[in-house]
C-alpha positions as CSV (number, residue, x, y, z in Angstrom):
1,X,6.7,-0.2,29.9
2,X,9.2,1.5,27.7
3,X,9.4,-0.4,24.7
4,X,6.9,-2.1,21.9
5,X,4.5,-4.9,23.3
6,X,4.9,-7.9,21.0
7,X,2.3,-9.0,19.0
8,X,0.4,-12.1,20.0
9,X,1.3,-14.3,17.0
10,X,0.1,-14.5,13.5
11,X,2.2,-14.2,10.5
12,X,4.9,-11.4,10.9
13,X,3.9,-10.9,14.6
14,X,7.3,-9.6,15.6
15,X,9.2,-11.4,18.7
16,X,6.0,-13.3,19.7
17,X,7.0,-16.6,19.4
18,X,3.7,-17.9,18.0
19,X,4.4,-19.7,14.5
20,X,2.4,-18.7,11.7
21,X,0.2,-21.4,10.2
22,X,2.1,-24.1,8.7
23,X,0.5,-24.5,5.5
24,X,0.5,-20.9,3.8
25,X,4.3,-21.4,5.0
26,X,4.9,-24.2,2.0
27,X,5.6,-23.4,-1.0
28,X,3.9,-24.6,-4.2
29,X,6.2,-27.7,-5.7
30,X,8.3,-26.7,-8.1
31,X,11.8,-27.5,-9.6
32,X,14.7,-26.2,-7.1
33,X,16.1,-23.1,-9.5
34,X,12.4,-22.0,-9.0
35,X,13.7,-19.3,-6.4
36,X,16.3,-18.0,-8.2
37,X,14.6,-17.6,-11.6
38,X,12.1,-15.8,-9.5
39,X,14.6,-13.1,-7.7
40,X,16.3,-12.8,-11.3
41,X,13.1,-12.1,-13.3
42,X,11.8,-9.8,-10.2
43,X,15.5,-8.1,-10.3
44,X,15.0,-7.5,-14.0
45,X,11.7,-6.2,-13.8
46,X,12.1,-3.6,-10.9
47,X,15.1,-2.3,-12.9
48,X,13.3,-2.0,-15.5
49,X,10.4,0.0,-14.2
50,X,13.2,2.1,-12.3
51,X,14.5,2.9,-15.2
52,X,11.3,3.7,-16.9
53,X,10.7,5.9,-14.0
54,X,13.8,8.0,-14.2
55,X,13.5,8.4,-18.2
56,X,9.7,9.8,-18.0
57,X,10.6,11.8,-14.8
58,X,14.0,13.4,-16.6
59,X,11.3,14.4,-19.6
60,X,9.5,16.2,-17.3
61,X,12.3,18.0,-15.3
62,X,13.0,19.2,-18.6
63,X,9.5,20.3,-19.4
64,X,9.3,22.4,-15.8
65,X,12.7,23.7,-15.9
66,X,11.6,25.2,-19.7
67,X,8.3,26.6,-17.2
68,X,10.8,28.1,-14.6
69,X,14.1,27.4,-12.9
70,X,12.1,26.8,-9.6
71,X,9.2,24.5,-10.3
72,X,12.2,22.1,-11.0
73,X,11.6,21.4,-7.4
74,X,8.1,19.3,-8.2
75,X,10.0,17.3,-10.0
76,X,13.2,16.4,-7.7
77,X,10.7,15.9,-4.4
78,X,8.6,13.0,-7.0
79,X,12.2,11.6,-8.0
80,X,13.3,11.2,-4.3
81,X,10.0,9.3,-3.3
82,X,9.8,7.2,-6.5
83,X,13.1,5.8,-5.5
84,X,12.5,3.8,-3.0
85,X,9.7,1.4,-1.4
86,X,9.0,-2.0,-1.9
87,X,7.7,-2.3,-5.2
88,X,4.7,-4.6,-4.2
89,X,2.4,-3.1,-6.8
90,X,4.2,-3.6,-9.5
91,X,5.0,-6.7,-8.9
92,X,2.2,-8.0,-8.1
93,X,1.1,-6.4,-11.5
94,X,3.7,-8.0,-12.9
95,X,2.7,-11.5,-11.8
96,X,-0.4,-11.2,-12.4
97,X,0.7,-10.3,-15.8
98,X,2.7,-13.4,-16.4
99,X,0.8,-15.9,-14.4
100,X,-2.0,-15.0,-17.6
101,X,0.7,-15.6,-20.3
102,X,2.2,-12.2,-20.7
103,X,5.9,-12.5,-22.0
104,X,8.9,-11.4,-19.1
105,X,10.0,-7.9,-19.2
106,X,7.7,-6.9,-21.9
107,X,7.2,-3.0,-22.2
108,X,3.2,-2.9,-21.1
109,X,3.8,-4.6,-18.2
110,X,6.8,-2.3,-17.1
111,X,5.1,1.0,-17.6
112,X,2.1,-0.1,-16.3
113,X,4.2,-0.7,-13.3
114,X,5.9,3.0,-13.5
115,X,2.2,4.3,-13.7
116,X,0.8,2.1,-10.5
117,X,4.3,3.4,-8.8
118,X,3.3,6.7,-9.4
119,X,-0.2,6.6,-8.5
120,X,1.3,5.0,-5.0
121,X,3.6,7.7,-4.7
122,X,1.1,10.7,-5.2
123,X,-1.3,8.8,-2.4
124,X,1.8,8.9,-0.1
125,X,2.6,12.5,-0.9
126,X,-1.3,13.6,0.4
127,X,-1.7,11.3,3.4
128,X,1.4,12.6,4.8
129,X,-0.6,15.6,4.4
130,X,-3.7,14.8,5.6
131,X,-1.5,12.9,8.9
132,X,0.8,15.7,9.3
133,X,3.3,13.0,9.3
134,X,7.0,14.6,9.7
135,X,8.3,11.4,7.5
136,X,8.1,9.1,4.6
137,X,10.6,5.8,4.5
138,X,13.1,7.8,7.1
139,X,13.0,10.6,5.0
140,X,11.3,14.2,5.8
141,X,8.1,14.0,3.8
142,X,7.2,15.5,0.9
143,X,5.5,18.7,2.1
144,X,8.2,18.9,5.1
145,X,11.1,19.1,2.1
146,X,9.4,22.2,0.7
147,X,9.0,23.6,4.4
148,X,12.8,22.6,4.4
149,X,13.0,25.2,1.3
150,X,11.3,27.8,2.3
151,X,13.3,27.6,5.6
152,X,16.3,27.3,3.6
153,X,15.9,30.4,1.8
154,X,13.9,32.4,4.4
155,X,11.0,32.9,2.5
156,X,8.2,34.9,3.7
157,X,4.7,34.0,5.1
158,X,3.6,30.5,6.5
159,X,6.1,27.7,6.2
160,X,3.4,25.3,6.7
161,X,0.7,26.7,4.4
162,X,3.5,26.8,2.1
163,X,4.7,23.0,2.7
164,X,0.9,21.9,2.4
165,X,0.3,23.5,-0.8
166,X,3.6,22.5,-2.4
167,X,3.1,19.1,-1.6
168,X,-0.1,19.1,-2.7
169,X,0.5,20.2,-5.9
170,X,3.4,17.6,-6.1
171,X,0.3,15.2,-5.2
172,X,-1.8,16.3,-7.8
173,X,1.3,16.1,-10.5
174,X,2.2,12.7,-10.0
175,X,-1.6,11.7,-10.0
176,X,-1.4,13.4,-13.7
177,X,1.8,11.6,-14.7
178,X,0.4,8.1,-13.4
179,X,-2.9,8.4,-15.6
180,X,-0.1,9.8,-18.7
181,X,2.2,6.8,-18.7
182,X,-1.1,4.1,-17.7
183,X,-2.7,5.4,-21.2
184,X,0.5,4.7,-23.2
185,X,0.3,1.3,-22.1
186,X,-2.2,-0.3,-24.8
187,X,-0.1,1.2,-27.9
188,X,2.8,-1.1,-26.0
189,X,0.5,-4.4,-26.0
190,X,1.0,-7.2,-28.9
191,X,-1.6,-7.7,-31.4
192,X,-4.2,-10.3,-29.8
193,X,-4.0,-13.7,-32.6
194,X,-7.1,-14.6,-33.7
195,X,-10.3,-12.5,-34.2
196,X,-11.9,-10.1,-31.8
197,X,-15.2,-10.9,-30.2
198,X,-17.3,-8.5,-31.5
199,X,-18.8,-6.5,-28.0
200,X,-15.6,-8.5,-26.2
201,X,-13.3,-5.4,-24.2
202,X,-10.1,-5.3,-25.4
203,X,-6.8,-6.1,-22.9
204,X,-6.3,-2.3,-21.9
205,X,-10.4,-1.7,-21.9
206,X,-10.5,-3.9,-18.8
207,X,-7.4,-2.9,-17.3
208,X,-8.1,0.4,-17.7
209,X,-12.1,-0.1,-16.0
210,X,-9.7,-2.1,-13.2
211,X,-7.1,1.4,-13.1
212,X,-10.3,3.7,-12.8
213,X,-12.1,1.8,-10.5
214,X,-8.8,1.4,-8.2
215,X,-8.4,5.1,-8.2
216,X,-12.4,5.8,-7.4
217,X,-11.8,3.4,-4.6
218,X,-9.0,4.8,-2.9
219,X,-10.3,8.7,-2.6
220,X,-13.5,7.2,-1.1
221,X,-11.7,5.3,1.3
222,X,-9.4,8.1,2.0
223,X,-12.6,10.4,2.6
224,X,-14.2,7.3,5.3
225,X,-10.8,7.1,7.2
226,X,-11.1,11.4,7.9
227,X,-14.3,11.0,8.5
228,X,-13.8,8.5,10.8
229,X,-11.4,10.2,13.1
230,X,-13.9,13.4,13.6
231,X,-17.3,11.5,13.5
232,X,-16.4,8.4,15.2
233,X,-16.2,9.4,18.5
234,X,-19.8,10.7,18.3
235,X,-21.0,6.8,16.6
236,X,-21.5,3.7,18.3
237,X,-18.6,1.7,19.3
238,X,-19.9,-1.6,18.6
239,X,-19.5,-0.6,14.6
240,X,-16.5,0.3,15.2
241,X,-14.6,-3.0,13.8
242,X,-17.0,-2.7,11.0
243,X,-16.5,0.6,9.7
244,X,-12.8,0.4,9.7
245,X,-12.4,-2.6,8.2
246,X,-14.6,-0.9,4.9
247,X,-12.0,2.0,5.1
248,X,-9.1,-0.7,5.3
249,X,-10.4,-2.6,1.9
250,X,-11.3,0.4,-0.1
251,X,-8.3,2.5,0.9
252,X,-5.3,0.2,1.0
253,X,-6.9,-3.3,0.3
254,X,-7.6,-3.4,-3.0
255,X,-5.5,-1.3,-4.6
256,X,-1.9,-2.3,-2.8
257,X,-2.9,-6.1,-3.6
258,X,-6.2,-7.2,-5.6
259,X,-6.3,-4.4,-8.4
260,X,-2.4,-4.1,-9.5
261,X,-2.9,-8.4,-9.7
262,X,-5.9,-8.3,-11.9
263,X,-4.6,-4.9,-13.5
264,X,-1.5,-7.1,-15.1
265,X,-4.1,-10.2,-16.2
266,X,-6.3,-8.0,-18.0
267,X,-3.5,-6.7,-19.5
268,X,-2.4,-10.1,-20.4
269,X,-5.8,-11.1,-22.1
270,X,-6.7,-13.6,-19.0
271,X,-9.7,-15.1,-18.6
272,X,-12.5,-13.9,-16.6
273,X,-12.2,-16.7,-14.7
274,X,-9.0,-15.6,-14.0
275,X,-9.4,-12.7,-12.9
276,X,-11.8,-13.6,-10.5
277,X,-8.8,-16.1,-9.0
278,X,-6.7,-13.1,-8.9
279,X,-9.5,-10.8,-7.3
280,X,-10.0,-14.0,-4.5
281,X,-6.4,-13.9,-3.8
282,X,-5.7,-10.4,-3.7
283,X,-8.1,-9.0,-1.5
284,X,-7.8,-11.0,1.3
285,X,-4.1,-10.8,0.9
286,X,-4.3,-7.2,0.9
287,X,-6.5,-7.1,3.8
288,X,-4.2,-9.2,6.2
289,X,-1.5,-6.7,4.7
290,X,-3.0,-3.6,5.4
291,X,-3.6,-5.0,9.1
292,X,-0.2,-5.9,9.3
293,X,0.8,-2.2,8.6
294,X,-1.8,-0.8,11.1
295,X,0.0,-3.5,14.0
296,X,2.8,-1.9,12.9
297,X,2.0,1.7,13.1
298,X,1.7,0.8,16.9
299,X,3.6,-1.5,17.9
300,X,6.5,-1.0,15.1
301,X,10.3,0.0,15.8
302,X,10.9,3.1,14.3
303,X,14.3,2.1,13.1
304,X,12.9,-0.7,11.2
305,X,9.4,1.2,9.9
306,X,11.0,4.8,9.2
307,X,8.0,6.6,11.1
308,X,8.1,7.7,14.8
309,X,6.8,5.3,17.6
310,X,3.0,5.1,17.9
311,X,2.6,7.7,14.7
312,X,-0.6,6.1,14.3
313,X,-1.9,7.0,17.3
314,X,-0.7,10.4,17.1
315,X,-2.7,11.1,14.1
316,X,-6.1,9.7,15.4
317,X,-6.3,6.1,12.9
318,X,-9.4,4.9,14.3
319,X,-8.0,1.3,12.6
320,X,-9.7,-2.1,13.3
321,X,-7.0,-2.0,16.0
322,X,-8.5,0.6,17.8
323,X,-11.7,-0.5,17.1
324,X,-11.3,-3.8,18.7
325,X,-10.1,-2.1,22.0
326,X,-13.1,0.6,21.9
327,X,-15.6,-2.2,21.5
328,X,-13.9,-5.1,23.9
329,X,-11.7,-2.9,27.1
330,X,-13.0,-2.1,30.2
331,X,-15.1,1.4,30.0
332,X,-12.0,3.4,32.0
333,X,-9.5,2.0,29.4
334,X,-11.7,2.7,26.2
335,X,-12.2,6.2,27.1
336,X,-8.6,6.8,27.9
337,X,-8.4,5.8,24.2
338,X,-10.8,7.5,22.9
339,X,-9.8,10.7,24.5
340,X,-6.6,10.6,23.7
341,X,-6.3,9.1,20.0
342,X,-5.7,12.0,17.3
343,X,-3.7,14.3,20.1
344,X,-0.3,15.4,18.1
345,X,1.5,15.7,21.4
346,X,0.8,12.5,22.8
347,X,3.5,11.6,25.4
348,X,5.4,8.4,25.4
349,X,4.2,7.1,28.0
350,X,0.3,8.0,26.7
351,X,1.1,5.9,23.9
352,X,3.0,2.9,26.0
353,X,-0.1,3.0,28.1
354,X,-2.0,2.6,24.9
355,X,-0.4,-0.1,24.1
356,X,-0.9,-2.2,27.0
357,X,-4.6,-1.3,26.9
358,X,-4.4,-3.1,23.0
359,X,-2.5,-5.7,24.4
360,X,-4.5,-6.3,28.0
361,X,-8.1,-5.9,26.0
362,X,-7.6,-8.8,23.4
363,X,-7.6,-6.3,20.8
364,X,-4.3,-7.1,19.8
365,X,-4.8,-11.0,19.7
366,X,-8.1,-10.1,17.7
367,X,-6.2,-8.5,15.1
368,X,-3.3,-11.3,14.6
369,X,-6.5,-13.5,14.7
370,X,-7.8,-11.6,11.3
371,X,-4.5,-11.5,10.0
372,X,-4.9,-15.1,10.0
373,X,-7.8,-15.7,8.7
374,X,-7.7,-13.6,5.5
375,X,-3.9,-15.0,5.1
376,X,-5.3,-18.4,5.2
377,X,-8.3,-17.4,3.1
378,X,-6.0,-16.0,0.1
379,X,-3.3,-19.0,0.3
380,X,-6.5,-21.1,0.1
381,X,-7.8,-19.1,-3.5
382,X,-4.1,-18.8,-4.2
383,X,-3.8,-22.9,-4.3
384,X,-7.1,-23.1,-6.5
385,X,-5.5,-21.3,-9.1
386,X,-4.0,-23.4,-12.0
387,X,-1.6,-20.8,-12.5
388,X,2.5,-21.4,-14.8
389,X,4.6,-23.1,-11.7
390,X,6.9,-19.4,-12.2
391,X,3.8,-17.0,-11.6
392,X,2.2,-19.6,-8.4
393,X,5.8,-19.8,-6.8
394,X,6.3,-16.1,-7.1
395,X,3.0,-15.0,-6.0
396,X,3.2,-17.1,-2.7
397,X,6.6,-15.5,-1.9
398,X,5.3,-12.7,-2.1
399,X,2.2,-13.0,-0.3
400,X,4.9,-14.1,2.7
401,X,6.7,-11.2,2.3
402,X,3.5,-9.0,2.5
403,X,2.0,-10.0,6.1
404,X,5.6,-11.8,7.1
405,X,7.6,-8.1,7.7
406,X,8.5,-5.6,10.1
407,X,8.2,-2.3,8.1
């Protein structure tokens, strides 16, 4: 077997043939132009938060280079990850935003964006740490460019231990300037008409309980995934599934999908009825993405994903992937798994026999399977929402675009 087996349908199943379910595939009616006012207004807005990115970051390039000439090099590794990427958070915050009334482009909205950006990128920065992964978007990753450096300029010591603590600090910056530009946010919010409820929180007291609460989340589902690839070997397969689907909602789920979408309502002043919509949506949207992602940590083309063939594997992700196989192959194939998951120098053809094993043990069918049914479970909370035709049209394209991709 020498290249990626192709998944066994379900939305974005690459080369499998299968069609997605028809009806998350229809769009909500709307007036033809619908598309393109969408792709302008989205244009607008990630140019906007862009630029709201490169104006706070230049302010602190400034502020380092006035610290030293060489802790410049914080700042340029935070400006070459902030860059790129798909956005999703933002938009999705941005959506959520106008789908509860907020005005298009508005300033709140944009740097809340720039802050949920930031907050991404410092999560990126330490999971590549905690993986050892060599890349980030097809680029050398953040602590491997400050290995680069101190290779560059033959620096004494450990280039790793110097890489890793670099990039850590970078981590631990850009986590500082996140929470920075989210608390300028309410000072950019309109004054609310009418009178305030008296004990009634405020626009930016929910969305910041939403921004805390997404941040407490992530860590602990950071901590149960690492904890998972030492102790799960020693726990009972048959949780397996279970436990990494907790570490799936907590450390991607939410906060890629559910919490950016309900961060921009709140913002907005919408309802708590709402909000609950947004929450229904998001979380099983952001559960079928997060699978999507792990399918494609296995099964992915490198070319297309940026990350090495079967990186996932490499690094030990005890995924609900892996816990499908460990809980459904035959005993000879799950222990060839289980031995072998986490070992950096797993062989090609280790990890092409892994693959069949996912394929061969239903495992891989399983997982399109829940890709499904939380796909169809957020379309179906999507369609209940009595949303502005913009905000409904532009959240179902992009809830296509999450699960329906192949990076």
């Amino acid at each position: 077997m020498t290249g990626p087996i192709a998944a066994s349908g379900g939305p974005g199943a690459p080369s499998s043939g299968v069609a997605a379910p028809s009806s998350p595939e229809r769009a909500p009616e709307g007036n033809a132009g619908g598309a393109e006012n969408i792709g302008r207004e989205q244009e607008d807005y990630i140019a906007a938060v862009a630029d709201r990115l490169s104006s706070f970051l230049d302010g602190k390039r400034a502020l380092l280079a006035a610290v030293s000439p060489d802790a410049v090099q914080l700042a340029a590794a935070l400006e070459h990850l902030v860059t790129g990427g798909k956005r999703l958070r933002a938009l999705m915050c941005y959506w959520g935003w106008r789908g509860a009334g907020g005005a298009a482009g508005a300033d709140a909205v944009v740097t809340a964006g720039a802050a949920l950006e930031l907050f991404q990128a410092a999560a990126l920065i330490h999971d590549d740490i905690i993986d050892r992964s060599d890349t980030r978007r097809g680029q050398p990753s953040v602590h491997r460019r400050f290995e680069g450096l101190h290779d560059t300029n033959n620096w004494t010591l450990d280039r790793h231990r110097f890489g890793e603590a670099a990039g850590i600090l970078a981590g631990d910056l850009c986590l500082s300037f996140s929470e920075e530009l989210f608390s300028s946010v309410g000072g950019l919010l309109p004054e609310r008409a009418g009178i305030q409820v008296p004990g009634e929180p405020r626009p930016e007291q929910l969305a910041r309980n939403v921004f805390n609460t997404m941040r407490t989340e992530v860590m602990a589902g950071q901590y149960l995934d690492i904890l998972e690839e030492v102790a799960g070997p020693t726990r009972d397969p048959a949780g397996a599934v279970d436990r990494a689907r907790t570490i799936l909602r907590y450390k991607s789920a939410k906060y890629s999908m559910e919490h950016p979408l309900v961060l921009g309502g709140a913002l907005a002043g919408g309802s708590p009825a709402l909000l609950q919509g947004y929450a229904a949506f998001g979380l099983p949207l952001g559960e079928a993405f997060q699978l999507r992602d792990d399918v494609l940590g296995v099964f992915g083309d490198p070319e297309t994903t940026g990350k090495p063939a079967g990186d996932d594997l490499r690094e030990g992700k005890r995924t609900v992937l892996i816990g499908y196989t460990l809980s459904s192959a035959t005993a000879a194939d799950a222990l060839f798994v289980d031995r072998r998951l986490g070992h950096p120098d797993l062989s090609s053809q280790d990890i092409d026999t892994i693959r069949a094993i996912l394929a061969r043990s239903g495992a891989l069918k399983a997982t399109e399977a829940l890709i499904d049914s939380y796909w169809s479970s957020a379309f179906a909370a999507l369609e209940a929402l009595a949303l502005p035709e913009l905000a409904a049209q532009a959240l179902h394209a992009l809830a296509i675009t999450a699960v329906r991709r192949s990076a």
